[in-house]
Structures are given as C-alpha cells and as structure tokens.
N, C-alpha and C positions, 0 to 999 in steps of 0.2 A: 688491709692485713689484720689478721686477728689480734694481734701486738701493738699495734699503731699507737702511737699515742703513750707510750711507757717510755719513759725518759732513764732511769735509776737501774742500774744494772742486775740487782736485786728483784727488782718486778718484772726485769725481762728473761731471770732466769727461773721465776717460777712458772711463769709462761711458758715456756719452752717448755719446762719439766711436767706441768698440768698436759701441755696439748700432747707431749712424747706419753704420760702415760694413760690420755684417752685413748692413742691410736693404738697405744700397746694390748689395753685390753677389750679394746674392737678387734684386732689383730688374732688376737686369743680365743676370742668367743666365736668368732669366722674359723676358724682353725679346729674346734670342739664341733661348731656343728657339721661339718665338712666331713667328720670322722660318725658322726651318727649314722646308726645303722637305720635305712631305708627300705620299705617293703618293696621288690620288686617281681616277685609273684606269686598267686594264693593259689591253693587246690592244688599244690602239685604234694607228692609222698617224693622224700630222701631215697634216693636211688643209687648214688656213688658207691665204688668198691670201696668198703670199710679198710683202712692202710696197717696192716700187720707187720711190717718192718719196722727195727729200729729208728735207721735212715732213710727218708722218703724223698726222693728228687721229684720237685714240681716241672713241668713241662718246661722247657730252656736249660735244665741243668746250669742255673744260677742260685738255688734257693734249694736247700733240705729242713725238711720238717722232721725234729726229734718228737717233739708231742707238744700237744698244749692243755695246759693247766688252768682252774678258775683263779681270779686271784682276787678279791673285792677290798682289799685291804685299803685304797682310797676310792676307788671307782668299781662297778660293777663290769670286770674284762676278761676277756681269754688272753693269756700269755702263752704264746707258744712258742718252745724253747727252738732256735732252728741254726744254719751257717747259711750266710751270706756270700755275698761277694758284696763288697765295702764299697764300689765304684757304679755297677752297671745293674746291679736293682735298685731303682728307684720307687718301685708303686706294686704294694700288693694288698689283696681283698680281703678277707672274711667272710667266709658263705654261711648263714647260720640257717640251717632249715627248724619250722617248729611244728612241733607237732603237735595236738591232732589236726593244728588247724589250716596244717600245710602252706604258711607263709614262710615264704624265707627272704630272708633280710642279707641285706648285704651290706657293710659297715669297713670303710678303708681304714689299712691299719696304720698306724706309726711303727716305722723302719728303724729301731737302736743297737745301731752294731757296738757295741762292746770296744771300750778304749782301748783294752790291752791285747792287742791283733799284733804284735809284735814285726808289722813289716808284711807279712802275708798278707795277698789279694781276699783271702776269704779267712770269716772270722764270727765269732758267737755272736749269734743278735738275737733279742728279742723282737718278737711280731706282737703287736700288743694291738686287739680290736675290743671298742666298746659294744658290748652284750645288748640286745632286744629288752627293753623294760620288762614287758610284759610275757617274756619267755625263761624260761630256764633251759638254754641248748646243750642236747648231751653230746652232738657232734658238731664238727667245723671244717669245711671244706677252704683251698687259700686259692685264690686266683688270681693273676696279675692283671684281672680285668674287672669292672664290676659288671661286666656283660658275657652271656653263654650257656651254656647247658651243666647243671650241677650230675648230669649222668656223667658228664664225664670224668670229672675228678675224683681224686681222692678222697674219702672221709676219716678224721680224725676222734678219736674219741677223747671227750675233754674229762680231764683228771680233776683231782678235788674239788668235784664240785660237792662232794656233802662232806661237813667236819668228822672228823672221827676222833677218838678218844686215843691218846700214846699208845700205841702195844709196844711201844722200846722206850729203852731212856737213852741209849746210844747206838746209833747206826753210822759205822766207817763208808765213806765212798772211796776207791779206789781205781782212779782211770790215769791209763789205760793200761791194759795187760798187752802187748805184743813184743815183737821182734822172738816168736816159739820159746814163749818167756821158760824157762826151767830151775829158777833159782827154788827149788821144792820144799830141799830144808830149811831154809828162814823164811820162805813162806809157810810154812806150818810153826815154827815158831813165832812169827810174826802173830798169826790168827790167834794161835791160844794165849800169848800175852793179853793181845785184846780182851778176849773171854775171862784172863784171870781180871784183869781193870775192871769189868763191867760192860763191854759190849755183846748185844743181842743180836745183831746184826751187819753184815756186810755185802757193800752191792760192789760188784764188780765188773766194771765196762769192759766187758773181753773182744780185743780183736783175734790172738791166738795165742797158741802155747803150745808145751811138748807133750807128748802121751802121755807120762808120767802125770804132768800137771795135771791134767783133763781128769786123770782117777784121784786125783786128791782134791780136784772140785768137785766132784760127783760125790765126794765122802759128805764134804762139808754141804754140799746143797741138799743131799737127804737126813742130814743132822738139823738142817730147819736153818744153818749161821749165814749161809752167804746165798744170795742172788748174783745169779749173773742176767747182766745187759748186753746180748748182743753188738758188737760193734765194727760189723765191716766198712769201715769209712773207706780206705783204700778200695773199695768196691767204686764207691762215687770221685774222690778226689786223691793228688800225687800228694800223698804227705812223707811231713819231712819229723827224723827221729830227733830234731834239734828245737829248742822255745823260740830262735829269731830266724827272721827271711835271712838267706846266703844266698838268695842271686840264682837259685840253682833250677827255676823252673817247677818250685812245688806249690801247693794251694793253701796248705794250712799245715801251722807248730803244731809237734807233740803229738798227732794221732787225733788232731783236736780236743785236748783234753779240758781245753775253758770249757767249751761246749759240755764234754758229758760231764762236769763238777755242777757246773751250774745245773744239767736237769736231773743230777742226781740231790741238790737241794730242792728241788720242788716235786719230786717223787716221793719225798722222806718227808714232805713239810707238814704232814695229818696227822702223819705215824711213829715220828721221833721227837725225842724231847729236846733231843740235840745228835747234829750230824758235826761228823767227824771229818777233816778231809786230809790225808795224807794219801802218803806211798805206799805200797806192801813191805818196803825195806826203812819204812820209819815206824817209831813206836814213842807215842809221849808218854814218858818216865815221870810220875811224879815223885816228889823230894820229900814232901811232908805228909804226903796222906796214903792211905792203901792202896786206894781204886779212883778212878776219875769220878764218882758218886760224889763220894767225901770231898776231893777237890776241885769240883763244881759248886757246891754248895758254901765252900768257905771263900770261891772266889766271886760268886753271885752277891753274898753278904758282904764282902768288900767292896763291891763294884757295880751300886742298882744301877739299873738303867741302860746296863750294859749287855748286848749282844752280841758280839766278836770278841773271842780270846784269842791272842796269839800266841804262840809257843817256839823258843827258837830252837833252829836248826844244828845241830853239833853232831861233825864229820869221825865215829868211829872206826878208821880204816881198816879193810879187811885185810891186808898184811899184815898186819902186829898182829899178834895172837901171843896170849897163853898159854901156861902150861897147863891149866885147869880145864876138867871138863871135856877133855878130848878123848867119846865116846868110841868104844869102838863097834859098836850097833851102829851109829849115826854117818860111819867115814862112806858107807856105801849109799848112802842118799845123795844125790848131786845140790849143791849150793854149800850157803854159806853157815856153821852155828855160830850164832851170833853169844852164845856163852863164852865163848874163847878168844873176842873181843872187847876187849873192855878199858881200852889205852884211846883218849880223843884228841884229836889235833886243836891246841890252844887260841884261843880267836888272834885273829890278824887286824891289825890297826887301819886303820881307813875303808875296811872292807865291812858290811853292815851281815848279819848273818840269815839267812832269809829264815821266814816263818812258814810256820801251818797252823792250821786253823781248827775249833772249836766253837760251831757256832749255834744261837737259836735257829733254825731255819724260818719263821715264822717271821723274824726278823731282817734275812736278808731279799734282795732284790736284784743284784747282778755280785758274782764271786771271780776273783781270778786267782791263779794258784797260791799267791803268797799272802794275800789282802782282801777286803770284799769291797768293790766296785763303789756299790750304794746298799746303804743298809739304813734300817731306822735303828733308834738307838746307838750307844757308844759302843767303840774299841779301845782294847787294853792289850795291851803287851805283859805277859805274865812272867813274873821276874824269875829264873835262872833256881835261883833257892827255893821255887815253890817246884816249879815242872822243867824237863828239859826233852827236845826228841834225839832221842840214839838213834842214829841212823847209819849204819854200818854200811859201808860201800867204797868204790875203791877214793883212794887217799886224794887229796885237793891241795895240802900241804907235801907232795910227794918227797921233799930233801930232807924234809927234818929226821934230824933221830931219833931213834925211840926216846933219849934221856928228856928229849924234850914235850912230847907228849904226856897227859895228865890222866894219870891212872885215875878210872872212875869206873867203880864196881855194883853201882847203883842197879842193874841188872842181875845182878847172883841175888838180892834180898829175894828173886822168886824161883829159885833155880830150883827148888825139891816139887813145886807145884807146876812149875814149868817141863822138865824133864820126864816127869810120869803124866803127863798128857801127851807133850810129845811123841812117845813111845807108844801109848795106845795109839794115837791115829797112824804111827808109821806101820801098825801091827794089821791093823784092821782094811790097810789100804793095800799093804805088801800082799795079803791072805787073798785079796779081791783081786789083785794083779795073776795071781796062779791060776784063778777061777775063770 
C-alpha cells in the first residue's frame, strides 16, 4: 500500500491528501482533454441551414439553442446560451467547421444548467465547447453525437467574436413581454424615464402584445431606443406565468425569462457599458444624483472592484393615487400613469425585499432575476438613500391604509420633462394609428 508504513496520524493525512489531490488533477486533466476539440473531417465546405430563429429545437426536442457567444475570458470557447431539460440530456457536441481549410472539429461540450430552475424540468444552461486552436469558427453546429452528417444540422452564428468599442453607456433588458401585454401608458412612461436617466437603448424579448402596443413599438424601434427579440417559446414548451413549479404539467417559469436576461447580457456585452435588467413597470429612481451616469460613477468610486449593483425593490401600488397630475389627454391611453402614484408600501419585517440589477456585463457569467449566478468581481447592495426602484403595480401589502403608506414623490423632480415627452410620443403614435 502506498501508505504502508506511516504510523502518526498526521503523515497519514497528508497521504491521503497528496494521493486525493494527484487523482484529483489527473481527474481534471482527463476531463480537459476529453472536451478537446478533435479533427474528424478535412475537405469538406459548411453546408447546414444557417438557424434564423430565436428559439431553435435540436432534433429530440430536449435542447433549444438561443445563440452562442465567443467568450475567451478564461479559456478560448463558444458559450451558447440554450434550455435544457435538467434530467434527460446528458451529452451534447460542438460542430465547428473551418474554413478554408474545410476541417471540422468536433469538441464535447459541458452541460451547466443553471441553479435557479425553480422546480421546472427545463431550465437556462449554458453549452460551453472549447474552440479549434488554430481556427477562429464563425459558425457552430450542436449534436448529441460526435458522429454524422454536419448537412444536416443546424448552423449557428457565433457572436462576439470581434471586440467592439461601447456605442451605449446603458442598455435595459426587458423579458419577457406577454400575456397581449397592453399596459401602454407606463410603458411609455417607463421608456422615457429611461432616456431622461441616460439610457440608449432597450432590447425587449417579445412574446406578444396588444395592437396598440405593437405601434408604440414600432415608434420606438424606428426612433433607434428599443430592439425587439422575438420570443415564441410557447411555440416549443408549456410555459407557466408563475417563477416556481405548481405541479401543473408545464416546462419552464416565466416565459423563460433566466434564459432570455442572461442572452440579453451576452448580446450587450461589446456594446454596453452596462446593462440594465429590470421590468417595464420598474424604474431605478436615484436619490442623490441626476441620471444613472452620475450614479454609476460615484458608485464605481466607492466600490472598485465591483461589478453587480443591486437596487431594491419598493412596491408603489397602483390603487393609491393622487390628486395630481391626472391628465385628461392621458385618461384615454389604456394602463397605468405612474405620476399619480407616488404613496409606497413600507418594508415588512422578516421579509427580505428582492432586487434588480445593474451590472458590467463583461463581468458576469450566469444572471438570475434578482442576483448574478457567477460573476468576477464583487456585488453591492446600494443603499436605499443613494437609489431606489418605483415599481408601481398592484399592492403586496393589500390591508394596509393609506395612512400607513409613505408618501415619496421622488418621481415628480422629472415631471415637466417627463410629461412633454410623453405627449409627443402619444402624439406621433395616435397620428400613425389613423394612418
């Protein structure tokens, strides 16, 4: 026995510890090369149908491919963002064809589904395959085989593979939009708050909405502010409008929306300085500064090293209302004006109040709605007197009285720049609706 002969219980435990971590990282290194990508044919040209959907179902309908991303930040890999099923895939490929010299490699990936699947059989994973040294692949086909014909799959087109320089300083993600969302007016108020804070852009995972909606996206998507991401997942899977499993027979929380937060941080992660990730019915209020610019920069200077901010949640119910501010241009929009709420329900004891997030994207590596998964760099919780999110929606605390809700009017400081933007886009989009 390799031990033989140790007497002292001390020299028998660094034995043990020595030979546990030889085998550990022989274990490891078998495991690395296991995942290397291997030539398995030359002279052949990329032939698959290039995949133009959002959502792509690989043959089994067990595995959707939303895209995949370069990601070299410890390793030279494709990440690509997809949903699982957390039980019955076990083993999938990486096709990587190269070109010109028509080798394609094929390289097994690591299967990481995502902790916070709340109870659903299918959940956000990353597919993560290590890249051809000597190639830079601009496509990536996924197989559950490392054996077969690359005609017949799919082809992916892989994302940031070349750095590009910020064109934003903040871009909102917002998923998902269904259930014929129509809340119109706080969603136009939502957007131009944004735009007065300092955001350039917003990407929005649409599954559906109302008419109305549809022309007041069409305002803002030819105004340059919002992208929309297709997102028929109900196409592929039974989803449920709730974040936990109920037992009820569906495949995935929320419309899947871990999934599309997280590939809307690696869609944003070239081109923003920082991505935003809320609701359309939240809006972070800061306390001390103008615009989120200014309170980026004085929370960065407080807090090196730091890539996640968090920001908490405070429920402004949309039954208290105001007398102020109750437009009568505005009464014929359908939703809510969030000016004429301005009364919050006071935090609750033992009850922890959930966040949203502001984060480096460059920085994170799995997000779930309230927290980010894994990230480099630290997280801060930003305190209450610096920023807060208004989130107007129906009441959480539903008994209390008004007397005991806390008037906070931290929303009217933009009401004169807020109001006369409003009104042009209700102006320009009512005029397009007659058209």
């Amino acid at each position: 026995m390799l031990c033989a002969g140790k007497k002292s219980y001390f020299a028998a435990a660094v034995c043990i510890i020595t030979v546990t971590s030889v085998l550990a990282v022989s274990y490891l290194q078998l495991q690395r090369l296991s995942h290397q990508p291997k030539v398995i044919q030359e002279g052949r040209r990329c032939r698959g149908k290039i995949a133009n959907s959002t959502i792509t179902a690989l043959k089994g309908n067990k595995t959707f491919i939303i895209s995949p991303y370069f990601d070299d930040r410890e390793s030279k890999v494709t990440r690509l963002i997809g949903i699982v099923h957390h039980e019955d895939v076990k083993q999938l490929y990486c096709w990587f064809c190269c070109q010109p010299n028509g080798k394609i490699y094929v390289s097994k990936a690591k299967i990481d589904v995502h902790s916070d699947r709340f109870g659903f059989p299918y959940g956000a994973a990353d597919i993560v395959c290590l890249e051809p040294e000597n190639c830079d692949p601009t496509h990536v086909s996924i197989n559950q085989s490392p054996h077969g014909n690359t005609d017949q799959l799919p082809r992916f087109e892989i994302k940031n593979r070349k750095a590009e320089t910020f064109s934003v300083d903040f871009t909102v993600c917002i998923s998902t939009m269904f259930g014929n969302y129509n809340n119109v007016l706080q969603f136009i108020q939502s957007m131009e708050m944004y735009k007065i804070l300092g955001v350039q852009k917003v990407v929005i995972y649409k599954n559906n909405c109302s008419h109305l909606m549809e022309k007041v996206l069409k305002f803002y998507i030819e105004e340059g502010t919002v992208e929309i991401i297709p997102w028929p997942i109900n196409s592929h899977l039974r989803v449920s409008s709730e974040w936990h499993f109920m037992q009820d027979g569906t495949h995935i929380g929320y419309y899947g929306q871990i999934t599309a937060l997280n590939d809307c941080i690696y869609r944003n992660m070239e081109r923003s300085k920082f991505v935003v990730l809320n609701d359309a019915d939240e809006i972070i209020l800061p306390l001390k500064h103008p615009n989120w610019k200014a309170m980026m920069n004085s929370l960065q200077e407080q807090n090196p090293g730091t890539s996640v901010f968090l920001f908490e949640n405070h429920i402004f119910p949309e039954t208290v209302s105001s007398r102020m501010f109750n437009l009568s241009s505005w009464n014929t929009v359908p939703g809510v004006n969030i000016l004429q709420h301005v009364y919050r329900e006071p935090d609750r004891k033992d009850v922890i109040n959930p966040r949203k997030m502001i984060v480096d994207p460059r920085k994170v590596i799995q997000t779930s709605v309230h927290s980010v998964l894994r990230a480099y760099g630290k997280t801060a919780n930003v305190p209450m007197d610096v920023a807060l999110i208004y989130h107007c929606r129906k009441a959480l605390q539903r008994d209390l009285p008004r007397e005991s809700l806390i008037r906070d009017t931290t929303l009217w400081r933009y009401n004169s720049s807020l109001i006369k933007n409003v009104n042009k886009v209700l102006s320009q989009t009512m005029l397009r609706a007659q058209n």
